[in-house]
C-alpha positions in Angstrom: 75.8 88.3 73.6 75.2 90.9 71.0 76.2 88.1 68.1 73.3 86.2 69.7 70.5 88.7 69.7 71.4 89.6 66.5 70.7 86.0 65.2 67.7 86.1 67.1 66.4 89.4 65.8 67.2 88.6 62.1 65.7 85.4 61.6 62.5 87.1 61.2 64.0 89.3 58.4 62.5 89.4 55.0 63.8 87.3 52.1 65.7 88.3 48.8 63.3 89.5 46.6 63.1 86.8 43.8 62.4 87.4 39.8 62.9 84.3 39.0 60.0 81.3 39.1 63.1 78.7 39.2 64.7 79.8 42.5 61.4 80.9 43.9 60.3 79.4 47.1 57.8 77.0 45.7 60.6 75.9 43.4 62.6 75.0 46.2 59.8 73.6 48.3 59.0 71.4 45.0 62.5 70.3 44.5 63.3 69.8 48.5 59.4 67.3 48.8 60.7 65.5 45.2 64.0 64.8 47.0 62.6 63.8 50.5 60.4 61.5 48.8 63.8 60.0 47.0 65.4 59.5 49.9 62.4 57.7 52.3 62.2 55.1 49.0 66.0 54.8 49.1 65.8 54.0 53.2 63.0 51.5 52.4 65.0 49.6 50.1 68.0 49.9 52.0 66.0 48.3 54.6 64.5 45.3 52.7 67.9 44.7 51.6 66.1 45.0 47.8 70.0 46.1 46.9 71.9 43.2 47.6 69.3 40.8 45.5 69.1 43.5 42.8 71.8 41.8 40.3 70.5 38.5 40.9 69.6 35.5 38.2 68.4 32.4 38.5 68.8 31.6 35.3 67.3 31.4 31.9 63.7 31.0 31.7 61.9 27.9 29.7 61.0 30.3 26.7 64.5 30.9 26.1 65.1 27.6 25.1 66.9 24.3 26.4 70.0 24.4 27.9 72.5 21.2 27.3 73.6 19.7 30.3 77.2 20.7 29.7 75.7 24.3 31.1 74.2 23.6 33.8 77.5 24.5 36.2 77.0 28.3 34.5 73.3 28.5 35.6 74.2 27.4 38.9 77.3 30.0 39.0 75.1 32.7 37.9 72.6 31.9 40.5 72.2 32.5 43.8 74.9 29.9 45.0 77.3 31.8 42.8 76.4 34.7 44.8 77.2 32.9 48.6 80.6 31.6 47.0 81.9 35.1 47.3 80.8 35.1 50.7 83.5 32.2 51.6 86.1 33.7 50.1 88.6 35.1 51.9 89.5 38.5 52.6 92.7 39.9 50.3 95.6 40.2 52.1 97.2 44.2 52.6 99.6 45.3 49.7 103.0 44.7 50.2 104.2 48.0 51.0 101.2 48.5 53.2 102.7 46.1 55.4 106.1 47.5 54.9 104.7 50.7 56.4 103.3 49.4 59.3 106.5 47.5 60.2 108.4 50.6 60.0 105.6 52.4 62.1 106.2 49.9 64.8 109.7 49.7 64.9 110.5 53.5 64.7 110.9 55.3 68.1 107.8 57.7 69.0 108.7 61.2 69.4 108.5 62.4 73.1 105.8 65.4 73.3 106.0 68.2 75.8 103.9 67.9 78.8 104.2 71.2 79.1 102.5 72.4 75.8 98.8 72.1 75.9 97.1 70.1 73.5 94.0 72.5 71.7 91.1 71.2 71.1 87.8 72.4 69.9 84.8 71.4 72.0 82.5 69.3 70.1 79.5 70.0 68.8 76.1 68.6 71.0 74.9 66.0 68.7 71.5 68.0 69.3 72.3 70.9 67.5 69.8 72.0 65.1 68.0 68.8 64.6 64.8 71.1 64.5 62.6 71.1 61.5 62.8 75.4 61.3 60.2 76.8 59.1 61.1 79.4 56.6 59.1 82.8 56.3 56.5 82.4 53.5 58.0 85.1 50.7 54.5 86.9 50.2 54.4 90.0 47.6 51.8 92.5 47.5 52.2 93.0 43.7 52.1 89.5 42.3 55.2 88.7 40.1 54.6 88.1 36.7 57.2 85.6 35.1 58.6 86.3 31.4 57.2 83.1 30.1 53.4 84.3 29.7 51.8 81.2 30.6 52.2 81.2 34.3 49.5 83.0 36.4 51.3 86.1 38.9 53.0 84.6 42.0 52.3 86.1 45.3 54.0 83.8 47.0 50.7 81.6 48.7 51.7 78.3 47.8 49.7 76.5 44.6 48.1 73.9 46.5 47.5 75.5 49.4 43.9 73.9 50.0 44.6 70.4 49.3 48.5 70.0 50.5 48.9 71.9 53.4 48.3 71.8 57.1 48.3 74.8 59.8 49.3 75.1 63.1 47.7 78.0 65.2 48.1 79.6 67.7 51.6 79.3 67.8 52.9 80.7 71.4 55.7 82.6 72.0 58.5 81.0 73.1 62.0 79.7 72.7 62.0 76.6 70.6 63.7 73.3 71.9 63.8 69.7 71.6 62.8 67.7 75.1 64.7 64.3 75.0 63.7 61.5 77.5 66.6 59.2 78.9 65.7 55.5 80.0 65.6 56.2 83.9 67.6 54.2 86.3 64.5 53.7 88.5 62.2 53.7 86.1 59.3 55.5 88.1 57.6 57.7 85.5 57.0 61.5 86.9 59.3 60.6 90.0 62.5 60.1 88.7 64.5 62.7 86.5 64.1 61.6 83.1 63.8 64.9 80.8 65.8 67.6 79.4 65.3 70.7 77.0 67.9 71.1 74.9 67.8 74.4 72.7 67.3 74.7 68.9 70.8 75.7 67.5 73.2 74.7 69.5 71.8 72.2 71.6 72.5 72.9 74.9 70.5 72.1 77.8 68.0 75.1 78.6 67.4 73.2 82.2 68.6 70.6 84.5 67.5 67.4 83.8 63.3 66.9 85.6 61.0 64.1 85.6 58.1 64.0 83.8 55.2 61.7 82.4 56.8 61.5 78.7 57.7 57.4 78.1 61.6 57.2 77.9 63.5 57.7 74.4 61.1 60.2 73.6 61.9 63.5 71.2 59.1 66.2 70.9 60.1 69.4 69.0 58.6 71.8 71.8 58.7 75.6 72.5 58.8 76.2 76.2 56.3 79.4 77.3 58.1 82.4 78.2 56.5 82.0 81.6 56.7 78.4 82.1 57.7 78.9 85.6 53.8 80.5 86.7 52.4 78.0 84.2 54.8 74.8 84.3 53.8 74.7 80.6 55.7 73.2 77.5 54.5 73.8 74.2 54.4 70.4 71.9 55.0 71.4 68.4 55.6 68.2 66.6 57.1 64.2 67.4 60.2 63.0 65.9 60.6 59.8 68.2 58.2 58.1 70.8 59.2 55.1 72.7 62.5 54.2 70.8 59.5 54.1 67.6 61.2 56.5 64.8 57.9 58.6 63.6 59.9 61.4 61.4 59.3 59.7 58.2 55.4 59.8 58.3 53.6 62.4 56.7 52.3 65.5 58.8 48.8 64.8 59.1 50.1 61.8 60.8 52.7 62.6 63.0 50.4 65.3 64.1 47.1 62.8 65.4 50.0 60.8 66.4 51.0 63.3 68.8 47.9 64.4 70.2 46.7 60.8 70.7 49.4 59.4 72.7 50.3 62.8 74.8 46.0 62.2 75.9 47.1 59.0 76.6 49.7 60.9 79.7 49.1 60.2 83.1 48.5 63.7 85.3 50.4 64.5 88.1 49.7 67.1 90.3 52.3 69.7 90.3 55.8 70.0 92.8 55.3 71.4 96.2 58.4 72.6 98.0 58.5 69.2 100.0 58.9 67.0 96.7 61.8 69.9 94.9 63.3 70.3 98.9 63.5 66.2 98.8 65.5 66.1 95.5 68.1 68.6 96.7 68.6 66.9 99.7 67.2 63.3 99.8 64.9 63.6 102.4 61.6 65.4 102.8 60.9 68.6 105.3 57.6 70.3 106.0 57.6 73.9 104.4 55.5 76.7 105.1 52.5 76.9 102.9 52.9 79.0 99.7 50.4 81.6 98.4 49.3 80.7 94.8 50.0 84.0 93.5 53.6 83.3 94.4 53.9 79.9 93.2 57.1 78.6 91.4 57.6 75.9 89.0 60.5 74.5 89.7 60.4 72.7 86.2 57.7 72.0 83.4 55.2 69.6 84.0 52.9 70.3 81.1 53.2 69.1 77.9 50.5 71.0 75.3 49.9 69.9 72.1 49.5 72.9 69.6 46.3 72.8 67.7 46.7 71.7 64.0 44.2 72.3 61.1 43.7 70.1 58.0 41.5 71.8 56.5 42.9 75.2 54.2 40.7 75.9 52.4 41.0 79.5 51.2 37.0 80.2 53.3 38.7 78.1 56.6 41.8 80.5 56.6 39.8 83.5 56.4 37.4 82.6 58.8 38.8 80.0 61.2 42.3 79.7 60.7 43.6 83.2 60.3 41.1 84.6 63.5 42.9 81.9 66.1 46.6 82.7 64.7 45.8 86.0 66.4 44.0 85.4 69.3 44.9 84.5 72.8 45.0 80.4 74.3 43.8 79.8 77.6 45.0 77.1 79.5 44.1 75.6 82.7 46.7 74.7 85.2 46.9 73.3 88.5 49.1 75.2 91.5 49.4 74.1 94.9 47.2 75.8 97.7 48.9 74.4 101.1 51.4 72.5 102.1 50.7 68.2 101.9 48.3 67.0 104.0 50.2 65.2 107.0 48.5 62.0 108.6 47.4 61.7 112.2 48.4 58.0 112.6 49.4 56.0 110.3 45.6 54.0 110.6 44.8 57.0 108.7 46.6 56.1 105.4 45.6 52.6 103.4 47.2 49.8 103.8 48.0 49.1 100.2 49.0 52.8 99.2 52.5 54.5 100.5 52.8 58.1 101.5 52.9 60.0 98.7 53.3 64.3 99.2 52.6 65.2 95.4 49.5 63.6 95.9 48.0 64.0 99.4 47.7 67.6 98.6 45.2 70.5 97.9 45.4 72.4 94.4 43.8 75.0 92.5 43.0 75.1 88.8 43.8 78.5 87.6 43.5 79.6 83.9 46.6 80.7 81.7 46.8 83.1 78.7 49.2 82.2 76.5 49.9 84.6 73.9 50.2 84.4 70.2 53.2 84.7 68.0 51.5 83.4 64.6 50.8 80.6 62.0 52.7 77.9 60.9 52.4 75.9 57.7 53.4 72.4 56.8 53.4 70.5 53.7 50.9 67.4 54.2 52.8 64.8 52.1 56.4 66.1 53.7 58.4 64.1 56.9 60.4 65.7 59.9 63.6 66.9 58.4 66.6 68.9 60.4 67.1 72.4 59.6 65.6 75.3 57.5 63.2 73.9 55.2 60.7 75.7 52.6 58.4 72.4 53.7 57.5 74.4 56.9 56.7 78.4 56.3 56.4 80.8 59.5 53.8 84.0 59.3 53.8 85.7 61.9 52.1 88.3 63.9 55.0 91.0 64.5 55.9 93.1 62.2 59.3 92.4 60.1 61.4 95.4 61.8 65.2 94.4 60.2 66.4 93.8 56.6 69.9 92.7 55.5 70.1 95.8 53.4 68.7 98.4 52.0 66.7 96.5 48.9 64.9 94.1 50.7 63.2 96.1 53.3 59.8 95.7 52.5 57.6 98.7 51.1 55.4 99.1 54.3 58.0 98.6 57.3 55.3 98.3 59.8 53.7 95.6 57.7 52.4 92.5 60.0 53.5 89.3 57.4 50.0 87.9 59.1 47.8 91.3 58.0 49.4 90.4 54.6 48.7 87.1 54.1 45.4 87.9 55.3 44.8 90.2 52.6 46.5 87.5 49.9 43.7 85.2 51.3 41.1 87.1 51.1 41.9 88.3 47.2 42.2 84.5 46.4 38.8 83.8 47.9 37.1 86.7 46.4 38.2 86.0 43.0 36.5 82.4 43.5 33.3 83.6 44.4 33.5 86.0 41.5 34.0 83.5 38.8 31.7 81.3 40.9 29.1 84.0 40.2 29.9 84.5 36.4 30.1 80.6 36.1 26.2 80.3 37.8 25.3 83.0 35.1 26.2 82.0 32.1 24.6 78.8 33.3 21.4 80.2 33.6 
């Protein structure tokens, strides 16, 4: 327990301090996009099967001259039917002491093992651990550094192309980050039948039972589920990895991004569990229960699934005014909570003929508004795709101030320092040095 909060309280703690520009975070961001990119083209190929025709002839051209009949049989060999020959031939026969072995294998006697003595083995890892793209904090500097080689400009650590390759995500709520995976259910009745499970960040465990929801099956969102989910019901949609079986990781952010808010509109709503419809799942049959207060009201799982708002535009005059202003401000969201308990028919006259009884539906609700705190800003590189693990393509600022270091050198120089007041202030220098060469620009124009 005290091995986990320390990983959780030190993952906000500030980086080495770095002299030099060729391990510097934008170095490594550089390097990490150039070696993404490398990869996706590598996949593409792979998948066009561009390798397997790569060493391919067919044969000389007409402006390298005539070719005698005699060679005909070398053209065709070098061709394309040479390359299906090898395909017929076939497969080479095991060593001779290979086969040697295995006799001997077989014939020896196995050795008897003791039933008593246990056999150890270490439990295996989920194959859901840490298949989170997890942002690192943005190394920001107060005091710029100035590199030996005279020709750079000081670093403060804001990336170089911040306005034309980067989008922001804010507010980002507090939370605990998780993946929600979506099974192909055996009854296949979307927001009926348990088809959805949380499974946490690192070591991908399940945070909660398995619940139904609206999400299409072999679905993966990278989510943060609220701190007070169970008042709210609400999960926090980060980014999409996978919808409908339909791998989206590879596209770009700005794309994955309208891809996610398009088809999570797209969503049917459901009004939210009564104690009737989580009563009926325990137990397989449905019970009238007294009616519940609002105030008092329970989520027995999530039922919301809220995109986080994403901006496009950072410029350094949208990030001081628009941007950096929501990062710090509080989201409200409206929710729906039952009032009473489902209405119950007279006669069964009363219902249609063409619709069955249905408690999550035949029931009063009230629309209340949640506040949903903020815990900072998140930046992406535009051109970069979903990858697992810490990467410098995602950069976390956030609102708290840093309050652990490692040691003693890197604790920063103001300890109650917000990493958010500070890029603030990084912004703000940037955009004030444009307008003041803006102005001397505009006057020795005039």
């Amino acid at each position: 327990m005290l091995a986990h909060a320390d990983r959780k309280a030190s993952y906000k703690v500030p980086p080495t301090v770095v002299t030099d520009r060729l391990v510097s975070q934008e170095a490594r961001r550089i390097k990490a996009l150039e070696e993404q990119k490398r990869r996706r083209a590598q996949k593409f190929d792979t998948a066009r099967n561009l390798d397997a025709f790569a060493d391919l002839s067919l044969g000389l051209s007409d402006d390298e001259g005539d070719v005698d009949a005699d060679d005909e049989s070398v053209i065709i060999r070098e061709g394309i039917a040479g390359y299906a020959s090898l395909a017929k031939q076939p497969a080479t026969l095991e060593p001779p002491q290979e086969q040697e072995q295995q006799m001997e294998d077989i014939t020896q006697p196995k050795k008897k093992r003791n039933k008593n003595k246990r056999k150890r083995t270490k439990a295996k890892p989920s194959k859901w651990a840490d298949k989170c793209m997890y942002a690192e904090l943005l190394e920001m500097k107060e005091d710029p550094n100035v590199w030996g080689d005279g020709k750079s400009e000081p670093d403060d650590g804001l990336p170089s192309d911040m306005e034309q390759g980067w989008v922001a995500v804010a507010p980002v709520p507090i939370g605990k980050r998780c993946l929600a995976v979506t099974h192909q259910s055996a009854a296949g009745v979307i927001g009926i039948s348990p088809n959805t499970t949380l499974r946490s960040r690192l070591l991908g465990k399940m945070l909660l039972p398995r619940f139904p929801s609206s999400l299409p099956p072999l679905t993966i969102l990278d989510c943060i589920l609220d701190t007070n989910w169970e008042k709210n019901g609400i999960v926090h949609v980060l980014d999409v990895i996978k919808w409908k079986g339909q791998d989206v990781a590879d596209c770009e952010t700005p794309f994955r991004l309208w891809w996610r808010d398009t088809r999570l509109a797209e969503l049917p709503k459901f009004s939210p569990p009564s104690s009737v419809f989580h009563f009926s799942l325990a137990n397989d049959q449905a019970q009238a229960q007294p009616a519940q207060q609002p105030d008092s009201y329970r989520f027995p799982y999530p039922t919301s699934f809220i995109p986080i708002p994403y901006h496009s535009d950072t410029t350094w005059r949208t990030l001081f005014s628009s941007i950096i202003p929501l990062a710090r401000s509080t989201r409200e969201i409206s929710v729906e909570i039952p009032t009473s308990a489902p209405f119950q028919p007279s006669s069964p006259a009363a219902m249609s003929i063409d619709t069955a009884y249905n408690p999550i539906e035949l029931r009063s609700s009230k629309t209340v508004t949640s506040q949903i705190p903020s815990d900072g800003l998140l930046l992406y590189v535009a051109q970069a795709s979903y990858e697992e693990g810490t990467s410098p393509l995602s950069c976390w600022v956030p609102i708290q101030p840093i309050t652990g270091s490692r040691n003693q050198e890197e604790a920063p120089t103001t300890p109650n320092a917000s990493p958010l007041d500070l890029f603030q202030r990084l912004v703000y220098r940037r955009l004030s040095k444009r307008t003041v060469d803006g102005m001397i620009n505009d006057g020795m124009e005039m």
